[in-house]
C-alpha positions as CSV (number, residue, x, y, z in Angstrom):
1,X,-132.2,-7.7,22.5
2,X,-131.6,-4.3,20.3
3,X,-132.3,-4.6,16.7
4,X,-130.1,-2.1,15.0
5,X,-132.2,-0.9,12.1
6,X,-135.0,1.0,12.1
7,X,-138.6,0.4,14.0
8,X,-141.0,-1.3,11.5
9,X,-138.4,-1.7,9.0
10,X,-138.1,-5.4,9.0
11,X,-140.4,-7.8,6.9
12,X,-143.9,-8.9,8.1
13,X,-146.5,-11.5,7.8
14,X,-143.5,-14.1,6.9
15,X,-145.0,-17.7,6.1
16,X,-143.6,-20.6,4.2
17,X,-145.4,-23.6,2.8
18,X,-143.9,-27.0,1.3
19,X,-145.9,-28.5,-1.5
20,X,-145.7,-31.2,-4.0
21,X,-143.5,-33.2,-2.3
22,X,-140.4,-30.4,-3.0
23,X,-141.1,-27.4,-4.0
24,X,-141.1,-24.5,-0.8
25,X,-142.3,-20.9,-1.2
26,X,-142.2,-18.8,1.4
27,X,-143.4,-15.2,1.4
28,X,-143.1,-11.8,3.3
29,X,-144.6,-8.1,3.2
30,X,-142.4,-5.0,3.1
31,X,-142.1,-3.3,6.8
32,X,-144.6,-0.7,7.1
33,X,-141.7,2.1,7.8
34,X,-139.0,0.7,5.3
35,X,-137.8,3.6,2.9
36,X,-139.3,2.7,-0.4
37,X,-135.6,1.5,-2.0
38,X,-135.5,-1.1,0.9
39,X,-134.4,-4.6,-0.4
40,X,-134.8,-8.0,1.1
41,X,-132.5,-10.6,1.1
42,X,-133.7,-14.5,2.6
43,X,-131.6,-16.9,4.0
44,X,-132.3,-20.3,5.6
45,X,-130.2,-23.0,7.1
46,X,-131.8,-26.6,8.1
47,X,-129.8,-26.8,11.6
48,X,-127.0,-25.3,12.9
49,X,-124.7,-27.2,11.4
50,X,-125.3,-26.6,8.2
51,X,-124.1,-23.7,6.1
52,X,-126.6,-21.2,5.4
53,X,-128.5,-20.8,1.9
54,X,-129.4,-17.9,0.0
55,X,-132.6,-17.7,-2.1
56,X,-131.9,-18.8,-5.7
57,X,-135.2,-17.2,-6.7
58,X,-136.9,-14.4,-5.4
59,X,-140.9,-13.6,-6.1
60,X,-140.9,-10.0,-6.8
61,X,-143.5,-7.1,-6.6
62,X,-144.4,-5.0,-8.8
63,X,-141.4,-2.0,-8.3
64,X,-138.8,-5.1,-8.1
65,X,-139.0,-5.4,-4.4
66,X,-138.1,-9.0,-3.2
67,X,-141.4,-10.2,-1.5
68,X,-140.5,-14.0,-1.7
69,X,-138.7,-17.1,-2.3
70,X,-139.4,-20.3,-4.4
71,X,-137.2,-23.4,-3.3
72,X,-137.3,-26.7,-5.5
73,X,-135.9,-30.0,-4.0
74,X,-136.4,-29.5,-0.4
75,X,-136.3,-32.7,1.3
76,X,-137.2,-32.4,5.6
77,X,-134.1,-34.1,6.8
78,X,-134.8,-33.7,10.6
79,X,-137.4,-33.0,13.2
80,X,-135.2,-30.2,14.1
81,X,-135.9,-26.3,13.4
82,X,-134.8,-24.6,10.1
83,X,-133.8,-21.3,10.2
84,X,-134.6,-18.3,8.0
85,X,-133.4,-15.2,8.3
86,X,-134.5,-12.1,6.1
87,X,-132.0,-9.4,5.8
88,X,-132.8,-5.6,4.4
89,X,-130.7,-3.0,2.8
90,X,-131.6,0.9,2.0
91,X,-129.4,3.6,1.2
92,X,-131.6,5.6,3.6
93,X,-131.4,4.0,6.6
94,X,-130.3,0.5,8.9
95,X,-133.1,-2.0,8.1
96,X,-133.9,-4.4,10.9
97,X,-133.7,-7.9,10.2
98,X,-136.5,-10.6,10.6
99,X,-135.4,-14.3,11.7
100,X,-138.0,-17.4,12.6
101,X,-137.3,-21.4,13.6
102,X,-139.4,-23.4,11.7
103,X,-140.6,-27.0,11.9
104,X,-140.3,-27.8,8.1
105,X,-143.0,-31.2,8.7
106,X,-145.4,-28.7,10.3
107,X,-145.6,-26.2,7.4
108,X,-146.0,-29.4,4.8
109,X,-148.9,-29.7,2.5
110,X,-149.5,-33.0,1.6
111,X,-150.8,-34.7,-1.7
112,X,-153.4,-36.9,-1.4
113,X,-153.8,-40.4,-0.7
114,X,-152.0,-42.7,-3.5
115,X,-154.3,-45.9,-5.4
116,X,-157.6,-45.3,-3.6
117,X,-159.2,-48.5,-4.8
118,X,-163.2,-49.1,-3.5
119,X,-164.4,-53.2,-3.6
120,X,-168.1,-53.4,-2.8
121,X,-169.5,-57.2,-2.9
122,X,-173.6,-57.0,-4.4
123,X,-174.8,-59.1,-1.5
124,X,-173.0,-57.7,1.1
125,X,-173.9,-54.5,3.1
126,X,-170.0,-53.6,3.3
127,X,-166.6,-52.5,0.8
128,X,-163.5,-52.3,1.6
129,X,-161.5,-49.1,1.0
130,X,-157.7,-49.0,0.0
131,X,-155.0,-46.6,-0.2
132,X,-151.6,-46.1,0.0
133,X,-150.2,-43.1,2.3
134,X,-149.6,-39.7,0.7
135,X,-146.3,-38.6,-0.8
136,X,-143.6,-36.6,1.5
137,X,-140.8,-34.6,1.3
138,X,-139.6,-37.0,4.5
139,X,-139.9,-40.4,5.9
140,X,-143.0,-40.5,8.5
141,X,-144.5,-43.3,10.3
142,X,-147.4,-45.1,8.6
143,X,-148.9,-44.8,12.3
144,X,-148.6,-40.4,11.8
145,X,-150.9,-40.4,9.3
146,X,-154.7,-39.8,10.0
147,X,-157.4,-40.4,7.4
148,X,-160.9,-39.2,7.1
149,X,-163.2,-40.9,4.5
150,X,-166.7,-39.6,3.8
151,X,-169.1,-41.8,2.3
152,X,-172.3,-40.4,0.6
153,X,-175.0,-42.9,-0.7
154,X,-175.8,-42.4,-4.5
């Protein structure tokens, strides 16, 4: 496809992370050949179907350049891709645009494990372990979920 805009103009090193359950940032560089006044503009949809949003708060840098987005209640409705899209305007020149599908449940950082209880009997060589599964911004399967415990002797 042709980009109209020019070469090296459009953001770089985009990446988003979901956190505490609901909270989304997402971050970006400037493109190493945008015109110093360049500004960026982010948009995401879910699917498709659904109408596109504009950031509601943009991360700046230090000359009041957007270089990111923080999103609060984010909820991962779908396994489906979201879409973001992140559009650039200069008074010098076209900026090319920079657009990625996401999976939103692959970019998730989860919290940890909820109620971790530890029962160990005196006579007994064994305890039992309990815990109840991490929270998410969406509804996964008790059977996704992996757990590693590690056990050191004091």
């Amino acid at each position: 496809p042709v980009f109209a805009g020019m070469n090296g103009s459009a953001t770089e090193n985009f990446s988003c992370v979901i956190y505490n359950v609901s909270l989304m940032n997402c971050t970006w560089q400037a493109g190493r050949n945008a015109p110093e006044d360049t500004q960026y503009f982010l948009y995401w949809q879910y699917s498709r179907y659904d109408d596109a949003m504009e950031c509601e708060l943009y991360i700046k840098d230090e000359n009041g350049r957007n270089t990111g987005c923080r999103f609060q209640n984010v909820t991962i409705q779908t396994a489906v891709d979201a879409y973001f899209l992140v559009n650039g305007s200069s008074n010098e020149s076209l900026i090319q645009f920079y657009d990625e599908y996401i999976k939103l449940y692959e970019i998730e950082i989860l919290t940890p494990p909820l109620n971790v209880t530890v029962n160990c009997i005196r006579d007994s060589s064994g305890c039992i372990i309990t815990w109840q599964q991490p929270l998410t911004s969406h509804r996964k399967k008790m059977k996704c979920f992996e757990y590693e415990i590690r056990i050191q002797n004091k």
